[in-house]
C-alpha positions in Angstrom: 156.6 26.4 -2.4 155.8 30.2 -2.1 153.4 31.2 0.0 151.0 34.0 -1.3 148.9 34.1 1.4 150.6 37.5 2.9 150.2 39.2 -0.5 146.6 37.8 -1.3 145.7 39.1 2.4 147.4 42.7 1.0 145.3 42.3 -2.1 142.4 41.6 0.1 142.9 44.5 2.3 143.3 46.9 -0.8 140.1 45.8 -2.4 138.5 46.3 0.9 139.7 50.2 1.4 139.0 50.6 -2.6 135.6 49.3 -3.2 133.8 49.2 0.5 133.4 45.3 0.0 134.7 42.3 2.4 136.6 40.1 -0.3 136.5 36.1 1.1 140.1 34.2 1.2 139.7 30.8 0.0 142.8 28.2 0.7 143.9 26.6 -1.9 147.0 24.5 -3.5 148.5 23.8 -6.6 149.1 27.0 -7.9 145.5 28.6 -7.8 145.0 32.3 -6.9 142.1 33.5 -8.6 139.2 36.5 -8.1 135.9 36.5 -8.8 133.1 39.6 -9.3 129.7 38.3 -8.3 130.6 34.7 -9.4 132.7 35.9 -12.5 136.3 34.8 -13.0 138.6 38.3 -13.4 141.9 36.8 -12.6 143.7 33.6 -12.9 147.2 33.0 -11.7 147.1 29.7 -12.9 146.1 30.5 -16.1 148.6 33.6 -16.7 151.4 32.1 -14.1 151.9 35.2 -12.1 150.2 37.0 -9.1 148.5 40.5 -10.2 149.2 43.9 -9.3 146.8 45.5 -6.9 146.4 48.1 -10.3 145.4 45.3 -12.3 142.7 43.6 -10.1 141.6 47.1 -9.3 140.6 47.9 -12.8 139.2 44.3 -13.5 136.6 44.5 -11.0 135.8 48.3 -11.5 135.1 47.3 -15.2 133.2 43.8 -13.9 130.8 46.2 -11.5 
């Protein structure tokens, strides 16, 4: 099994110095990696079967805010 937890905590730290918000790491299995605006679902790596770019989630929540 990969372990994503060292890119999601990148991810996390990016959002952080973007957008001036303290995004919440959730543990999961089975394949789930997903981000949320305010309760809304931007990003599923279940759903698409990959891990974003930072660029990507970037742009989702910008457009979600």
């Amino acid at each position: 099994a990969v372990n994503y937890r060292p890119r999601a905590a990148g991810l996390a730290d990016s959002i952080r110095r973007e957008f001036g918000v303290e995004p919440k790491l959730v543990d999961s299995s089975g394949g789930a990696f997903e981000v949320r605006v305010d309760g809304k679902l931007i990003f599923s790596k279940k759903a698409l079967g990959r891990f974003p770019d930072d660029e990507e989630i970037h742009a989702a929540i910008a457009a979600a805010r």
